[in-house]
C-alpha positions as CSV (number, residue, x, y, z in Angstrom):
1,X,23.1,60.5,-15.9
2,X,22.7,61.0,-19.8
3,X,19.9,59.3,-21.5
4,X,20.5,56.5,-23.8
5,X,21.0,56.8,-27.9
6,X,19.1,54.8,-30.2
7,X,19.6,52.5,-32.7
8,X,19.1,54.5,-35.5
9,X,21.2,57.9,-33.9
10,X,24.2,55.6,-34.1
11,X,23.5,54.6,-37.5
12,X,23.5,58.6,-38.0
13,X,26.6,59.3,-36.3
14,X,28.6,57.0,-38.3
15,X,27.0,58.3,-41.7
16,X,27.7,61.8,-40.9
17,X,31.4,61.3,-39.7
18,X,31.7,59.4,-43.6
19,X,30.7,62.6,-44.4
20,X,33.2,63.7,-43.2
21,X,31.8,66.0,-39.7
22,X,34.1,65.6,-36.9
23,X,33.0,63.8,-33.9
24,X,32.6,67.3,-31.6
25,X,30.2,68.8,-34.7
26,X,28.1,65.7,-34.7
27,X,27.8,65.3,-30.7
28,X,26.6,68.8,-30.5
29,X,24.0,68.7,-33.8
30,X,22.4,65.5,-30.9
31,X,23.3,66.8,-27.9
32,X,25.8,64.2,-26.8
33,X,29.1,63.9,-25.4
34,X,31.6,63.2,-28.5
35,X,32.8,60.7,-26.8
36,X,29.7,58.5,-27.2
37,X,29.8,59.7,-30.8
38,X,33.5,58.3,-31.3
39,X,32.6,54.9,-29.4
40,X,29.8,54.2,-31.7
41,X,31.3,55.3,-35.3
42,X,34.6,53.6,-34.3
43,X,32.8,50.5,-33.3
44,X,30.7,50.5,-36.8
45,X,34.1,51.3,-38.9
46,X,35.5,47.9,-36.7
47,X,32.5,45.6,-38.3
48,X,30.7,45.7,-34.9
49,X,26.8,46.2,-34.5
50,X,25.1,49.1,-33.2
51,X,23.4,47.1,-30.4
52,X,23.9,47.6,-26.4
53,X,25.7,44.5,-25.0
54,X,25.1,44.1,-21.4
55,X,27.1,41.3,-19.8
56,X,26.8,39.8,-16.4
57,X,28.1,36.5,-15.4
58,X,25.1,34.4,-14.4
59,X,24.3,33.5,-10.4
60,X,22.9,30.8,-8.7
61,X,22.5,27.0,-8.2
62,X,22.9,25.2,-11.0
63,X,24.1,28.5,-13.1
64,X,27.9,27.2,-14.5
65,X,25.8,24.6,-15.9
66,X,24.2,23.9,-19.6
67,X,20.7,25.2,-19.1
68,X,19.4,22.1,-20.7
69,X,20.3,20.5,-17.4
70,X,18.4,22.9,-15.2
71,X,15.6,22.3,-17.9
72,X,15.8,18.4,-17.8
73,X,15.7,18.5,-13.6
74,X,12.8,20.8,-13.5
75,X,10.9,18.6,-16.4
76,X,11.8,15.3,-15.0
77,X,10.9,16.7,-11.2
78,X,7.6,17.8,-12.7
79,X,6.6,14.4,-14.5
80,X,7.7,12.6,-11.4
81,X,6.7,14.6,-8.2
82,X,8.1,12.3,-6.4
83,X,11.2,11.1,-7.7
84,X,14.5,12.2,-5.1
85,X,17.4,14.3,-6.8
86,X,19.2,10.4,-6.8
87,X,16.8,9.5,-9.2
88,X,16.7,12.4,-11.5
89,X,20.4,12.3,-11.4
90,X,20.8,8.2,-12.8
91,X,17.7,9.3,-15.4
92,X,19.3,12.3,-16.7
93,X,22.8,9.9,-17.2
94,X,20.3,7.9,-19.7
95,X,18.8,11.0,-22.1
96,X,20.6,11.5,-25.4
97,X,20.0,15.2,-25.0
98,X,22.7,15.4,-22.0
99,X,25.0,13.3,-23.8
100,X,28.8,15.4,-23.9
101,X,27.4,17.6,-21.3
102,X,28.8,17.8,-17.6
103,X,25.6,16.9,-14.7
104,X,25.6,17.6,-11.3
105,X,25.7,16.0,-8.8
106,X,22.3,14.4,-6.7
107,X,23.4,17.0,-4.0
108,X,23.5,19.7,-6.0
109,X,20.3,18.7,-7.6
110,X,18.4,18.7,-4.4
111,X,19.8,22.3,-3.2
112,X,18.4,23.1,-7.0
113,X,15.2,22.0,-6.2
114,X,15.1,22.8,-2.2
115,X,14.6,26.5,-3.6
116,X,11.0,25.9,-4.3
117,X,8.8,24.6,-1.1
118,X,7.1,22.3,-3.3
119,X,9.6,20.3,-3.9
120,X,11.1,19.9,-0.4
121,X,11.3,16.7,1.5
122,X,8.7,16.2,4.8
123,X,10.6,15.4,7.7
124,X,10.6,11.4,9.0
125,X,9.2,10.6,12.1
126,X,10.6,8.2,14.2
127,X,8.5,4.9,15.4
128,X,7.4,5.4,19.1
129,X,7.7,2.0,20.0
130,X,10.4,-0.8,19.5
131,X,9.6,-3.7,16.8
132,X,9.7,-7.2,18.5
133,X,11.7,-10.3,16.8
134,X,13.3,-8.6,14.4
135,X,15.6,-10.8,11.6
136,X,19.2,-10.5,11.7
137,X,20.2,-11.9,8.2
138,X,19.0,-11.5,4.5
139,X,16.7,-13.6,3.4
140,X,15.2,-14.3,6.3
141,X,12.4,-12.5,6.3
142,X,10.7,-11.1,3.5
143,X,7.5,-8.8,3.6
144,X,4.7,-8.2,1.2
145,X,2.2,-5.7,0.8
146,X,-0.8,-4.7,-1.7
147,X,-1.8,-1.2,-3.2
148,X,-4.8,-2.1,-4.3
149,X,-6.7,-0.2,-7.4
150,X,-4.6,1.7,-9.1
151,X,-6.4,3.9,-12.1
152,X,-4.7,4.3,-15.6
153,X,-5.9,6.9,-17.7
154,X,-7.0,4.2,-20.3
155,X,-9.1,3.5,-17.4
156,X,-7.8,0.0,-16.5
157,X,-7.4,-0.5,-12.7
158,X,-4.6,-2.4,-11.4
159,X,-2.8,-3.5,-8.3
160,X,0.6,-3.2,-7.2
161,X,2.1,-6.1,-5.1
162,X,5.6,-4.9,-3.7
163,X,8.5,-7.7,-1.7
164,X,11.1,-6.4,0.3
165,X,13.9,-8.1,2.4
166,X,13.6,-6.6,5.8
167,X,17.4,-7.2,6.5
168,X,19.1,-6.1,3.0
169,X,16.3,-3.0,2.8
170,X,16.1,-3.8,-1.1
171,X,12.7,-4.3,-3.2
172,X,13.0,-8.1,-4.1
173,X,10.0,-7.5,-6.6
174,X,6.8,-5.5,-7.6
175,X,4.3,-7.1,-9.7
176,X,1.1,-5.5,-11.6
177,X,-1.7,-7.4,-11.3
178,X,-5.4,-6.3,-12.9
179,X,-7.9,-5.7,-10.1
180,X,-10.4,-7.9,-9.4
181,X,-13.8,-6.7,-8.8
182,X,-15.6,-7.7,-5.4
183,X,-17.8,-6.5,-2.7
184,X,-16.4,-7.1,0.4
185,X,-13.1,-4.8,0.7
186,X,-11.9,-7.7,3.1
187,X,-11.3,-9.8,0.7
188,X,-9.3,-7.2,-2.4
189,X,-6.4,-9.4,-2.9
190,X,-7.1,-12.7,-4.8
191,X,-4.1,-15.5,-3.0
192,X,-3.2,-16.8,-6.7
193,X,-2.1,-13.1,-7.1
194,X,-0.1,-13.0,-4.1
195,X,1.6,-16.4,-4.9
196,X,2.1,-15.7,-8.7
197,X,4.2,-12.4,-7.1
198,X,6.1,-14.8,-4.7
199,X,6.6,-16.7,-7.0
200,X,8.5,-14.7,-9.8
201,X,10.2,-13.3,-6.5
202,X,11.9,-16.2,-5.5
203,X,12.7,-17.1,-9.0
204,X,14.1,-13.3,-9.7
205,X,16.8,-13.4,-6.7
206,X,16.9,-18.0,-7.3
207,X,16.2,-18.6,-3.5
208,X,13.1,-19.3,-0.7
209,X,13.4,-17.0,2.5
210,X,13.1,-18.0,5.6
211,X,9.9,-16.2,6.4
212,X,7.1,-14.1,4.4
213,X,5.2,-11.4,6.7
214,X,1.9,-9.9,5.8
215,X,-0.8,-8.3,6.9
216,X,-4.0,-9.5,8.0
217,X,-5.6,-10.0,4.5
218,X,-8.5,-12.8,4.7
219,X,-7.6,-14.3,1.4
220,X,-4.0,-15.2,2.6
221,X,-4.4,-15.4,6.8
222,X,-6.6,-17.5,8.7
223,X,-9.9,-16.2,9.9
224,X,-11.0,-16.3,14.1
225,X,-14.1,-18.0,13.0
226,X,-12.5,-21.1,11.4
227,X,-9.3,-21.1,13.0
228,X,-7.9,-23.6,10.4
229,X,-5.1,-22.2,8.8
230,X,-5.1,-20.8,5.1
231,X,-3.9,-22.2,1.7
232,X,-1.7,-19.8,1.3
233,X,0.0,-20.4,4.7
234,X,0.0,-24.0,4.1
235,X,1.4,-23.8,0.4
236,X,4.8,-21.7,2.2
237,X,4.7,-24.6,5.4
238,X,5.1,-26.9,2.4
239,X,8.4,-24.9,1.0
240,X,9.3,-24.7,4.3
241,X,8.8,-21.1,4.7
242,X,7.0,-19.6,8.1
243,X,4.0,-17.4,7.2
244,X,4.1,-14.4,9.9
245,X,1.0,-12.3,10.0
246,X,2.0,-8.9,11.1
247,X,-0.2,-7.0,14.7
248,X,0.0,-3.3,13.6
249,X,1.0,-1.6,10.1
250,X,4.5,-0.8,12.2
251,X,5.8,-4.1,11.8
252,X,5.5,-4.2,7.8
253,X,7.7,-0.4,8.0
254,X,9.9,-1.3,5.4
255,X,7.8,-3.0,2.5
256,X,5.3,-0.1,3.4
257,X,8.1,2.5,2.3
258,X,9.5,0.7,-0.4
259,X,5.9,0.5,-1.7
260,X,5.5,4.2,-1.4
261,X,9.1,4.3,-3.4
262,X,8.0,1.9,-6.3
263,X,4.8,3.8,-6.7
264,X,6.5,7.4,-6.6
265,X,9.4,6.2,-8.9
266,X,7.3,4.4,-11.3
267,X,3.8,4.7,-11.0
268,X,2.9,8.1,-10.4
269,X,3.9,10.0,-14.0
270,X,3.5,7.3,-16.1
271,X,-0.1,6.4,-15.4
272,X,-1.0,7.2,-19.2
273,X,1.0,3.6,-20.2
274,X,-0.6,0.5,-21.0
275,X,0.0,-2.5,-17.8
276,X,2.7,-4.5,-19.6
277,X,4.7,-1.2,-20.6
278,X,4.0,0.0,-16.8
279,X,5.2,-3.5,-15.6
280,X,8.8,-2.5,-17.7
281,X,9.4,0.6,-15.9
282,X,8.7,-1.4,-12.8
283,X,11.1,-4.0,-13.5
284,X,13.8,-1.1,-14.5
285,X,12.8,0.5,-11.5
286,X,13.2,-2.7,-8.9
287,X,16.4,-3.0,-11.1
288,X,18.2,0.5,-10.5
289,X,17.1,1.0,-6.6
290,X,19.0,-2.3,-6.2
291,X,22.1,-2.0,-7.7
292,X,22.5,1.5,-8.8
293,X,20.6,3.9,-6.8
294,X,22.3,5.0,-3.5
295,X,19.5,4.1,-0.2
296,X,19.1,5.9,2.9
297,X,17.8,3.2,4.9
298,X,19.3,2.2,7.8
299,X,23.1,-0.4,7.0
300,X,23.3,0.7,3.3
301,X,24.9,4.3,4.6
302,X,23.8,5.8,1.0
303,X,25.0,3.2,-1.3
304,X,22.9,0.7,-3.4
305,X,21.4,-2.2,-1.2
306,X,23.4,-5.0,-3.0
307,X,26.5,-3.4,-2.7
308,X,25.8,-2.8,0.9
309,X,24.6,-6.3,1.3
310,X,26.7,-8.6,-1.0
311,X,25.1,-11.5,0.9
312,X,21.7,-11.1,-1.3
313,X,23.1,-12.1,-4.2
314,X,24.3,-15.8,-2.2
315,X,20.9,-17.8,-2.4
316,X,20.9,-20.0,1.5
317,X,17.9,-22.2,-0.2
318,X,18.2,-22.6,-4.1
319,X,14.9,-22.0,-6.1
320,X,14.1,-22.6,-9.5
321,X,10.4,-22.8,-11.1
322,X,10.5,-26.1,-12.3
323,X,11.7,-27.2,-9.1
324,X,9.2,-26.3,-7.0
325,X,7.0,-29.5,-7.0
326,X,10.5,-31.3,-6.3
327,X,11.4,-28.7,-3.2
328,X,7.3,-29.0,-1.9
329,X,7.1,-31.2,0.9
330,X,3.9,-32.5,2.1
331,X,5.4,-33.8,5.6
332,X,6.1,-30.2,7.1
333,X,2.3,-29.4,6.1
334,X,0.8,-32.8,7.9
335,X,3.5,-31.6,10.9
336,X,2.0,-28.5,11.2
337,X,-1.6,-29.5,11.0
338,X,-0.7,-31.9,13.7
339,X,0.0,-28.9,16.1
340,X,-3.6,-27.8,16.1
341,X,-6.8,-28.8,18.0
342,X,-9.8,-27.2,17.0
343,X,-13.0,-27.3,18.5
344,X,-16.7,-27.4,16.4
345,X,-20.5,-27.4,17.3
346,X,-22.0,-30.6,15.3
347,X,-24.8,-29.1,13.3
348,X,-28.4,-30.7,12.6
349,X,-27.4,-33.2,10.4
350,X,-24.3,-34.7,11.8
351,X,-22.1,-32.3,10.2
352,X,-19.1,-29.6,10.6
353,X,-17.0,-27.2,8.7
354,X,-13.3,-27.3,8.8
355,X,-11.2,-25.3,6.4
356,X,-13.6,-23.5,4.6
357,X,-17.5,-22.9,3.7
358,X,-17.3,-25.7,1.0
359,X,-14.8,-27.8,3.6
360,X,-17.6,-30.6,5.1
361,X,-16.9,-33.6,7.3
362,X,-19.6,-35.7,8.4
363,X,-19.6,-36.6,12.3
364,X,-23.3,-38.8,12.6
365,X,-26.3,-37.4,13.6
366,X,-26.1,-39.1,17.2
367,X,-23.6,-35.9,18.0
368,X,-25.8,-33.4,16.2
369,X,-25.6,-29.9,18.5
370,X,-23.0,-31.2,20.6
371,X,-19.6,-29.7,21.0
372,X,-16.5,-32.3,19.8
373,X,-12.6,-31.2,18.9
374,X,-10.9,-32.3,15.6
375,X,-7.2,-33.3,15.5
376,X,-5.1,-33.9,12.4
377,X,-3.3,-37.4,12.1
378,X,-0.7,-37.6,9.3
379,X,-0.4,-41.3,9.6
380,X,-3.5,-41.8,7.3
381,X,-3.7,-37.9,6.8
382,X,-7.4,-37.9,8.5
383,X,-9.4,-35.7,10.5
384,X,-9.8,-37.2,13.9
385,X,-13.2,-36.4,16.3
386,X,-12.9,-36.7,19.8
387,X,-15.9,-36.4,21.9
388,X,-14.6,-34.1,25.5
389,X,-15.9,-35.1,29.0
390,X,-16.5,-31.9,29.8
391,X,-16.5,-28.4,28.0
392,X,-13.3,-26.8,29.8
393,X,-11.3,-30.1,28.5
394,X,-7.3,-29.2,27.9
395,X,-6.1,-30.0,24.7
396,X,-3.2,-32.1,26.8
397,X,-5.9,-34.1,27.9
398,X,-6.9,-38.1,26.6
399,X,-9.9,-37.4,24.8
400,X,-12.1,-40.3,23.3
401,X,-12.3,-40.5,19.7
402,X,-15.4,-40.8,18.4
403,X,-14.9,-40.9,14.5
404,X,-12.4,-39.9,11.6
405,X,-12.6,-38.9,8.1
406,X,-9.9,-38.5,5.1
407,X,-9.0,-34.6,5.1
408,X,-10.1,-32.8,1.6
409,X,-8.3,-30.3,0.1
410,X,-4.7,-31.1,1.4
411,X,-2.8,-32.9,-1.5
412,X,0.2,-31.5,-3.7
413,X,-1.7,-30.5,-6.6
414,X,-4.9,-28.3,-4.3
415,X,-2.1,-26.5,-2.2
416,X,0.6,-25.9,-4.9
417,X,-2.1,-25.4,-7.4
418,X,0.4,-27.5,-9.8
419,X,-1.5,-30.3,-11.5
420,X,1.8,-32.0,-12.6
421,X,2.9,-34.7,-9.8
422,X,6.8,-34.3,-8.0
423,X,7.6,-37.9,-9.1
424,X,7.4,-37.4,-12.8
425,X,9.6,-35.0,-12.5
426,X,12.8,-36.8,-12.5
427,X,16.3,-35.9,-12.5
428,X,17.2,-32.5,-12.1
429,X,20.4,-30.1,-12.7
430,X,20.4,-27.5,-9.2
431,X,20.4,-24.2,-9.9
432,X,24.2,-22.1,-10.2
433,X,24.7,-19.2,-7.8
434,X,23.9,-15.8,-8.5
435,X,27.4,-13.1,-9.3
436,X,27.9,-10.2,-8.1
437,X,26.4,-8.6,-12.1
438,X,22.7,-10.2,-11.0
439,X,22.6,-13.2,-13.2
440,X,23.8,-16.8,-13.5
441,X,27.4,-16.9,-13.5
């Protein structure tokens, strides 16, 4: 094989054929072939450079297209370690840069991105063990869950409170909320949080599920000691909602991966943004893996969970905000009390605790250290002492009453947290459907 010329022996040949030296005279003054010295001098006399040009159609994934796309997948993979090639795919639809130029598709992307192990997806495992009572409709039941501390670089911590519908496998909501500071981890989730989330939920989608499951949080359940149930359970009896408190982390599967997908698609990456531009990228985000993003889960068979479950956008139980006081009803709460017998040691001075620390009932001093069961009576809304005959009594059983007291803490106002009284509120307009575009037609 002959070696290679040079830039500037090409120059050369073409300057000494102007001189007029024929191509054989010149190849032999550089020992090359003449007809290397004829391709180069006719190639100069044609207006062509004197460079090498070495063409070879590119290969691989991705390779027919602009290499500002490959660019934009690896950047936008990088920034978001955790976005899917779905994801990157509706993003890069939105940058100016792309604009004119032809994308691939989300299955192209993730072949694009398979090639590195770093970006591949971990294999799913499958639960062990079938879920009990499971809902059947939308709406029905709704879960929430908490990710709880979340440090921004400006060094703000914050926590994320994520809904899903269990049925329709779409994120309802997901709310930032700054963290509050406290001692005991048991109690990390203030309940005015939780219900400010529920809340905008119910207002976002303009409807009350049937049911909201949760996990055992202490600021939203009931605890063994007291065995009276919670404020925030009480406050959903009154919408008519049933609180469900979940047994195992199973049970809350899907809100627990829709969590992990609001916090990979719109947390993780953008961590250097202040909490009301972080809560706009969450709102986006709730917004495209609704109704544009295609889902995997289970019934939406890869497209977006509204179009694979047009029923979410067809409210069963109309909700506005300024209804709520009007849809609160204090009946189903003094029902539900009703249901429970609970059973107290009288301390020293005549007194026991019932719904809470700060929660006192006075019972007399003649039963002090004795053993008596409280019963709810929504006729006059009291607390009701019995005094058993002996301590294996049935709750069935007559029991002789011994004392009762007005209940605290159980009016509109303590259990909505709404100072504003139903009655004043006066005539109201309902609430029109939501469309199929996600707003009131």
């Amino acid at each position: 094989m002959g070696r290679h010329t040079t830039l500037v022996q090409r120059q050369a040949f073409y300057e000494l054929h102007q001189q007029g030296l024929s191509y054989p005279k010149i190849a032999e003054q550089h020992q090359v072939s003449p007809e290397c010295v004829r391709y180069w001098c006719r190639r100069q006399r044609d207006g062509g450079s004197c460079q090498s040009r070495y063409s070879r159609e590119a290969t691989g994934i991705l390779s027919r297209f602009h290499w500002l796309v490959r660019y934009c997948v690896l950047r936008l993979r990088l920034e978001h370690p955790r976005w899917g090639p779905e994801s990157i795919r509706s993003n890069m639809e939105d940058r100016d840069s792309l604009d004119g130029i032809k994308l691939p598709s989300a299955t192209q992307i993730g072949r694009y991105l398979h090639q590195w192990p770093r970006f591949r997806r971990q294999p799913k495992t499958e639960d062990s063990e079938p879920r009990p009572h499971l809902p059947t409709h939308v709406h029905q039941r709704w879960q929430i869950d908490f990710k709880v501390n979340i440090e921004l670089e400006d060094g703000t911590a914050v926590d994320m409170h994520t809904v899903c519908d269990q049925v329709g496998k779409v994120c309802i909501h997901a709310a930032l909320h700054r963290t509050e500071q406290v001692n005991i981890r048991s109690k990390r989730v203030p309940m005015e949080d939780a219900r400010s989330t529920l809340r905008q939920s119910f207002a976002r989608w303009g409807t009350l599920p049937e049911e909201i499951q949760t996990d055992g949080e202490s600021t939203l359940v009931v605890t063994k000691a007291d065995a009276f149930p919670s404020k925030f359970t009480l406050w959903l009896k009154g919408l008519g909602i049933k609180h469900i408190v979940i047994r195992n982390v199973l049970e809350n599967a899907e809100v627990e991966r829709g969590h992990r997908t609001m916090n990979d698609y719109a947390i993780v990456g953008n961590e250097r943004c202040s909490i009301v531009e972080l809560q706009s990228i969450l709102d986006k985000a709730v917004q495209d893996k609704a109704f544009k993003l295609p889902c995997r889960a289970k019934g939406c068979d890869g497209r977006p969970p509204v179009q694979a479950h047009p029923e979410l956008l067809d409210p069963e139980r109309t909700f506005r905000p300024e209804h709520e006081l009007a849809l609160f009803d204090l009946r189903r709460v003094d029902a539900f009390l009703s249901t429970f017998t609970w059973r107290r040691k009288v301390g020293k001075t005549g007194q026991i605790r019932l719904g809470g620390h700060e929660r006192r009932y006075s019972v007399g001093r003649a039963y002090a250290r004795q053993n008596v069961w409280v019963r709810f009576d929504p006729r006059d809304r009291s607390f009701v002492f019995y005094m058993p005959t002996d301590d294996d009594v049935s709750t069935e059983q007559v029991l002789e009453e011994i004392g009762r007291t007005p209940a605290q803490g159980l009016e509109i106002d303590e259990l909505t947290g709404i100072s504003n009284p139903a009655e004043d509120l006066g005539p109201q307009q309902l609430p029109l459907p939501y469309c199929s575009r996600g707003v009131n037609c």
